[in-house]
C-alpha positions, -999 to +999 in steps of 0.1 A: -430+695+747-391+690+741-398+657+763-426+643+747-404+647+713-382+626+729-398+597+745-414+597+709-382+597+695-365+569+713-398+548+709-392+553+673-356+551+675-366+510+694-391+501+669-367+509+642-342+487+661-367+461+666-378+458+632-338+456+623-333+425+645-362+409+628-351+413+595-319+403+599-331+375+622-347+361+593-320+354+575-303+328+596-340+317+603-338+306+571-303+293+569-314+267+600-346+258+591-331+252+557-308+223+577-333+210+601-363+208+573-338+188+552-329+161+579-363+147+581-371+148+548-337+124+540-355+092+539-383+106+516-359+121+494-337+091+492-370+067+480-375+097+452-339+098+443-322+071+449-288+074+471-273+055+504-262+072+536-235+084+514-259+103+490-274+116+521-244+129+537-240+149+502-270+163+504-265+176+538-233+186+533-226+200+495-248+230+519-222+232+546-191+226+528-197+256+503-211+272+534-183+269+556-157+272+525-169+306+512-179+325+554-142+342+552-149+358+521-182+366+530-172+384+559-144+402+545-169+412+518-191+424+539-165+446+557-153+456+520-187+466+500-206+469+531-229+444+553-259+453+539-253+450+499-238+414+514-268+406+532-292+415+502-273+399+480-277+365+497-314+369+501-321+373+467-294+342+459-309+317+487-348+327+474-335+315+438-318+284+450-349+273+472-372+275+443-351+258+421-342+230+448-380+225+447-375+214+408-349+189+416-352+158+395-324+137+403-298+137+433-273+155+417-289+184+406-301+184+442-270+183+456-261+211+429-285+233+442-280+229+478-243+239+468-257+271+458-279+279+489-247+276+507-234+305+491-262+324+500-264+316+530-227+318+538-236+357+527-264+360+550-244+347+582-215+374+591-236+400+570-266+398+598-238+395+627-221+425+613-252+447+609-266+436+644-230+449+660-234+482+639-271+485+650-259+476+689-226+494+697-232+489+733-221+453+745-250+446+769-273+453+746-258+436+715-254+403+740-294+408+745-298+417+709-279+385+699-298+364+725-332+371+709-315+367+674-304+334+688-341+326+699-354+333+665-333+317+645-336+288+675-373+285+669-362+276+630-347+245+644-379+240+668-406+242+636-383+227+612-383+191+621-421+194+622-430+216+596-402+193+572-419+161+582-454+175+579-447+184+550-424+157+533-461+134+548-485+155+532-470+173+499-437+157+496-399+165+499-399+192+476-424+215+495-398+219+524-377+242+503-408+267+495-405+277+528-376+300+522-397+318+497-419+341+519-393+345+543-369+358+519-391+383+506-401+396+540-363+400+551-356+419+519-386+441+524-374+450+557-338+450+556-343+478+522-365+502+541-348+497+574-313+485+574-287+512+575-251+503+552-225+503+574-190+516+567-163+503+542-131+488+545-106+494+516-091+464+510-059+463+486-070+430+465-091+401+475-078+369+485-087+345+462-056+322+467-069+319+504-105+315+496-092+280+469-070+269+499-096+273+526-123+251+504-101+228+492-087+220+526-126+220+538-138+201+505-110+173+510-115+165+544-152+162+539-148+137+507-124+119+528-147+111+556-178+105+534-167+086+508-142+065+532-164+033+533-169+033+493-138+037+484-119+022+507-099+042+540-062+030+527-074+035+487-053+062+466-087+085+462-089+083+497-053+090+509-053+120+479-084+135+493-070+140+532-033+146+513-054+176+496-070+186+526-033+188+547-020+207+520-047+227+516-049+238+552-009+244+552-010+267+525-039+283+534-018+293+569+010+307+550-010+326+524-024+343+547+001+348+574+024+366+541-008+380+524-009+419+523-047+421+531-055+384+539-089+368+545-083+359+581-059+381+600-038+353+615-031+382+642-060+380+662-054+345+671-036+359+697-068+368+714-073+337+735-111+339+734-112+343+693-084+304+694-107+289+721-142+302+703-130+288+668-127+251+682-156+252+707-174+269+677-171+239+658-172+208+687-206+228+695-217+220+657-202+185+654-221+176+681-256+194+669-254+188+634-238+148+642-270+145+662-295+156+638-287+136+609-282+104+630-315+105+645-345+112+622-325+083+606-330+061+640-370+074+642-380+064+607-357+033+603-358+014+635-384+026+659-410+033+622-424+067+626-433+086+598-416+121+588-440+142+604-434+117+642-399+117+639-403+155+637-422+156+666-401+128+682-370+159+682-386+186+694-375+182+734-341+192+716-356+223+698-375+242+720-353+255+743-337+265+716-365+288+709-365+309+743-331+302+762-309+317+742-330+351+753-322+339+792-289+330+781-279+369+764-292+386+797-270+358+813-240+365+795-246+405+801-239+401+834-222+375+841-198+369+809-199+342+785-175+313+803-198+297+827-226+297+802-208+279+777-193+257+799-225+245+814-242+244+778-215+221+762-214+198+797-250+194+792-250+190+756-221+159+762-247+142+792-275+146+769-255+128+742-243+100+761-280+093+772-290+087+739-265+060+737-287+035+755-317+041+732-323+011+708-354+001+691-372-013+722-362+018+747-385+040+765-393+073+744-387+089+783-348+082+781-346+098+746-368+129+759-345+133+789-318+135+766-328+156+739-338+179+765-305+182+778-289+189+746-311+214+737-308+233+768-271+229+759-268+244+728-293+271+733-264+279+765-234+277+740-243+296+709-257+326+719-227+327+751-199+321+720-211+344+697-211+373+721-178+363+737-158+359+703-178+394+684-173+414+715-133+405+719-122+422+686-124+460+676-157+470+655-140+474+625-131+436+623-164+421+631-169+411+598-139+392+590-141+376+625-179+361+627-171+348+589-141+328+607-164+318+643-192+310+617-165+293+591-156+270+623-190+261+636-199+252+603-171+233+595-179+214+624-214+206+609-196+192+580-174+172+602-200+164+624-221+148+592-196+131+582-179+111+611-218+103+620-223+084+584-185+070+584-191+055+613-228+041+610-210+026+574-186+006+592-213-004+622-222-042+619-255-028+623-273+010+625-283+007+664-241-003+669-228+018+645-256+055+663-246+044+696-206+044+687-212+077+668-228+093+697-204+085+724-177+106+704-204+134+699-202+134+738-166+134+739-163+163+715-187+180+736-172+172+769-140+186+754-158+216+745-163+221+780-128+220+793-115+245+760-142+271+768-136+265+809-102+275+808-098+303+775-129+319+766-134+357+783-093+350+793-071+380+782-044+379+758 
């Protein structure tokens, strides 16, 4: 009898667990699709709107900049009033900011509003890592746990090009952002009845001169790189907006490296694997995020699919993002994170450099080849850097540390939006302009190799 109590009880006790994951997985489901459903929506949006490859870029990245700006304070937050009020919080925030991105009716307000579903989901991301760790002490089965959490939030990149260009053909742009709606809900239902709060972390005061360094420094840069070809690269606005991003970035380093209770404990940089997964963190992104924006543009503008093609035209890329990162957790389990990774990113820089001999009169097959590659390459990477970076500090500072890995990657997205369109601006045309864009995608990924090769799983 005692045994049969038991067996129930663990079943229970898995279920619970189970339902956990998916709640939580929802979230970043929604943060991604969110980013992919945009992408090939742009050129629909932009014949609504208005707006060149610089109003684009904004669009795309007003989300990642307030996204990547705000992840340190979200993470201390969450280790502060707990991951779960964090986590609701956000939910509710990015179900507003969807419905009202649906209402948009000119490219600012847009570009407004996709400001504020960064904040939400910069709430959502170290929240859900934070309550996963808390739900998975052990570290095989949080590798496993984070796998499948990859693979969910995975098959958001796999349905969003599809469902975005379905949906920008058939119902228009602002469809895409109902989407979040139902999803939102669900996650809240399920994270209320079966999310436990985790523990609080006194903290003396809260940063806020870090937080105004960190997205000025991010916010600078990004301007910078954008807005290069309008303004001009050697033009005062120019030269002010990478002087405020250097000083930004300086002082950010010294408040917190003097702060009582800073944002980022500078300490932990020690850890070799938490240095080397920032910076692979964020050439993994610069590549991804480069990739994305560059070529919906390429399948609607030179080879002349519609929305809803081009979205099928990516998916090679986005499946395997789907399953392998569930291969790639029981991988990582076993065999630790530094071959993964360094496989993922190689693959991710050959399947780069394919694309580089696409024009408007190549085979699909190349492209395929290609996309394939960097899909298998990413869905390797993420999930492998992830675990490696949230299983090398102590439980207590998993918040603080997947806001900075997530801060990083997300960063890179910025960066990798943004040196994309900078270059395709000062291409004498858009097939010279992809192809010199995407060999330094490969290069950044090929460096990514090398980093996590020789510091990631490395003591300190």
């Amino acid at each position: 009898m005692e045994k049969t109590m038991q067996i129930q009880s663990n079943h229970t006790g898995r279920s619970t667990k189970a339902l956990v994951l998916l709640g939580l997985s929802l979230g970043y489901f929604m943060v991604l699709l969110d980013t992919t459903v945009v992408s090939v929506a742009l050129p629909s949006i932009r014949a609504e709107l208005g707006g060149g490859i610089s109003g684009l870029q904004w669009v795309v990245n007003a989300y990642t900049i307030v996204f990547a700006g705000l992840l340190l304070s979200m993470g201390a937050l969450a280790d502060t009033l707990g991951a779960k009020r964090v986590y609701t919080c956000g939910l509710v925030l990015f179900l507003a900011g969807s419905a009202i991105s649906a209402a948009a009716s000119n490219l600012g307000t847009l570009i407004g509003m996709r400001a504020i579903l960064g904040i939400g989901a910069a709430a959502l991301m170290p929240a859900s890592l934070t309550l996963i760790a808390h739900a998975y002490p052990e570290p095989v089965q949080r590798a496993r746990a984070l796998g499948i959490w990859a693979a969910i939030t995975g098959a958001a990149m796999a349905a969003g090009p599809v469902l975005g260009g379905l949906m920008a053909d058939s119902l228009g742009w602002r469809s895409i952002f109902l989407l979040n709606v139902p999803l939102a809900i669900v996650s809240l239902i399920v994270t209320f009845l079966f999310v436990k709060e985790t523990g609080r972390k006194p903290r003396k005061s809260f940063d806020w001169r870090g937080q105004i360094a960190a997205v000025a420094a991010i916010a600078g840069l990004s301007f910078g790189l954008m807005e290069g070809e309008t303004y001009g690269w050697s033009s005062a606005v120019i030269l002010g907006a990478f002087g405020l991003a250097l000083s930004g970035a300086i002082l950010f380093l010294i408040i917190e490296a003097k702060g009582q209770d800073p944002l980022l404990p500078l300490p932990l940089f020690k850890n070799k694997t938490v240095s080397a997964g920032m910076v692979a963190g964020m050439a993994i992104n610069i590549g991804l995020s480069g990739t994305l924006f560059v070529l919906p543009l390429f399948f609607q503008q030179i080879r002349g699919l519609s929305a809803h093609l081009a979205g099928l035209a990516l998916l090679p890329m986005m499946i395997p993002l789907a399953f392998n990162p569930i291969l790639t957790g029981r991988i990582v389990g076993r065999t630790g994170a530094r071959i993964p990774m360094t496989a993922g990113f190689c693959l991710g820089a050959l399947g780069t450099m394919l694309q580089v001999w696409t024009d408007g009169r190549s085979s699909y097959a190349v492209t395929m080849i290609g996309l394939l590659l960097i899909g298998f390459g990413v869905s390797l990477t993420i999930p492998s850097l992830t675990a490696a970076v949230m299983s090398s500090v102590p439980k207590e500072q998993t918040g603080a540390i997947s806001g900075a890995l997530n801060s990083s990657r997300q960063l890179g997205a910025t960066l990798g939006v943004a040196i994309i369109g900078s270059i395709l601006g000062g291409g004498e045309s858009f097939i010279a302009g992809m192809q010199a864009s995407l060999i330094v995608m490969s290069a950044i990924m090929f460096g990514g190799s090398l980093l996590s090769f020789a510091f990631i799983g490395r003591k300190p």
